[in-house]
N, C-alpha and C positions, 0 to 999 in steps of 0.2 A: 484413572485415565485423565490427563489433561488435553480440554479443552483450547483450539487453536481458530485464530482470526487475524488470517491472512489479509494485507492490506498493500491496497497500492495508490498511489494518489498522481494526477496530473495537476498543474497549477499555471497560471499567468507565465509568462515569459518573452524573451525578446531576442536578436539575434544580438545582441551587441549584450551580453549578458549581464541582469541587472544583478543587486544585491538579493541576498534572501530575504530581507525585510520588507522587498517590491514584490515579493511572489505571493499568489495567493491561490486557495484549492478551486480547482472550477472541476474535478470529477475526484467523487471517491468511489474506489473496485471493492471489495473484499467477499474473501468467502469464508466460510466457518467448517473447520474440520472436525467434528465427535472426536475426532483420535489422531494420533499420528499418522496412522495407517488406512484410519475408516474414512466412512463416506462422506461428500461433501454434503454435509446438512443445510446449505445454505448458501446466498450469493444477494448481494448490496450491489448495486450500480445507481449514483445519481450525479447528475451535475448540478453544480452549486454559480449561482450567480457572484461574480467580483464585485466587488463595491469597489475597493481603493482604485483599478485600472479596471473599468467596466468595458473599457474595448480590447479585445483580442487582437494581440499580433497580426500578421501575418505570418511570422513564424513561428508563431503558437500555433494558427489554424493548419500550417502545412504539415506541424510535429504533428503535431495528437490529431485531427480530423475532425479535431470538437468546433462548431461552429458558433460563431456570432449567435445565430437563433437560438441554438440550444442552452447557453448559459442565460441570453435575454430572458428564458421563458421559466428559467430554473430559478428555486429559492436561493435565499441566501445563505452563509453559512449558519448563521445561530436558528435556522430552519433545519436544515436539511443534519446537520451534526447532533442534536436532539435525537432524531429519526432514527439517525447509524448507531447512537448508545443505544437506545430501545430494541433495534433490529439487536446488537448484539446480547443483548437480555442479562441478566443479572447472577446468570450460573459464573463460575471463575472462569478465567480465560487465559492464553500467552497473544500477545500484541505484537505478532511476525512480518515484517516485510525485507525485501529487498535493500539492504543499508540502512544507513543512518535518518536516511532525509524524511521517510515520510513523518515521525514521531517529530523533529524538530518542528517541518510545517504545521502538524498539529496543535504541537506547544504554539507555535509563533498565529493561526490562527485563531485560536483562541484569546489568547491574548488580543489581538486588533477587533475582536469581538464582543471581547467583554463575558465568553462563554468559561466554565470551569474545566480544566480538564481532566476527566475524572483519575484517578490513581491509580486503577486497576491498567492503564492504558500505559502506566512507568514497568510493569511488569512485560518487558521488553525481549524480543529475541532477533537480532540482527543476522539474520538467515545469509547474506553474504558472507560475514565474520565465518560463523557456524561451515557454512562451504570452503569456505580457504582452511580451517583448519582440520575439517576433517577430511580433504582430498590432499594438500598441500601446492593446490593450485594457486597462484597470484590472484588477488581480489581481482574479479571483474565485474560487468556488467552484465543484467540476468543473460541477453542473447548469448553473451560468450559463453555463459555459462550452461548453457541449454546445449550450445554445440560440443562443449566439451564433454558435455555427459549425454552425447546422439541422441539429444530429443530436439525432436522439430519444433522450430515456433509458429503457435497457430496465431489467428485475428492479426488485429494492428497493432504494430508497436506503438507504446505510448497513448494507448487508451489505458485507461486503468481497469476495466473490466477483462478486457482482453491480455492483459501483461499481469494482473492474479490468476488468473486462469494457468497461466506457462508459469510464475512462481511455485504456487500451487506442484506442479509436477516435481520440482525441485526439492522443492517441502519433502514431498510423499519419501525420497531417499535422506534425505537432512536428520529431520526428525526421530524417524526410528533407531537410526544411529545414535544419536542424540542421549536419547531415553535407554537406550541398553546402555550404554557410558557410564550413564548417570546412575543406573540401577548396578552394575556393575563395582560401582564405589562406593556404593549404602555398607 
């Protein structure tokens, strides 16, 4: 059975859109799945203080809901990402979100951090890719993709606890697919 760790990251941003080398994690979401199919064992929500741009947009705060206080009062990353390796524990795992971007931010804070990023985290499953190809719908973004397959989206958009949560649902159909394919070709 493998093990899954769903992730979703919010980060710094601006209306006038910067590079990805200006963005940085100010909440990481994830939950941990025992199975494809099985229960959620698990759930990370923390906000991470910015060093690089330590003030929040305004349209950072109007996207995500995350406020000024909340990152003021939050660690920083080479705190809080310690935390999330340990929360994830040292059984094997697949390192699942929504596109490409969260895994890049990861690579890229780590780096500005001076943190490792551990290798088991390259063991990568891009769940959008995974949806387009086994529905043969156009990549979109998770809401489209929640409406496409009549599941409602709950909490707020662009928090990261509340946007794994609605990945998470996607998962549950993804994955097992996934894994008979795969078993299927052994």
């Amino acid at each position: 059975m493998t093990r899954y760790i769903i992730v979703d990251l919010e980060a710094t941003c601006w209306e006038r859109e910067a590079g990805m080398e200006q963005r940085e994690i100010i909440e990481i979401g994830a939950i941990c799945l025992e199975a494809s199919a099985g229960p959620v064992s698990g759930e990370f929500d923390a906000f991470v203080r910015p060093v690089a741009s330590p003030q929040l947009s305004d349209f950072c705060v109007q996207l995500t809901s995350i406020q000024q206080a909340d990152v003021d009062s939050a660690d920083d990353f080479r705190v809080v990402f310690p935390r999330f390796v340990d929360w994830i524990g040292p059984e094997p795992f697949v390192l699942c979100a929504w596109g490409g971007y969260d895994l890049q931010q990861f690579r890229l804070d780590c780096r500005r951090h001076g943190v490792t990023l551990p290798a088991s985290f390259e063991h990568y499953l891009n769940l959008k890719q995974e949806f387009t190809r086994q529905t043969g719908i156009k990549p979109r973004g998770m809401t489209s993709a929640l409406k496409a397959m009549h599941i409602p989206l709950e909490g707020r958009h662009h928090r990261a606890i509340d946007d794994v949560r609605n990945i998470v649902k996607l998962a549950r159909i993804i994955l097992p697919q996934r894994e008979q394919q795969a078993a299927q070709q052994e």
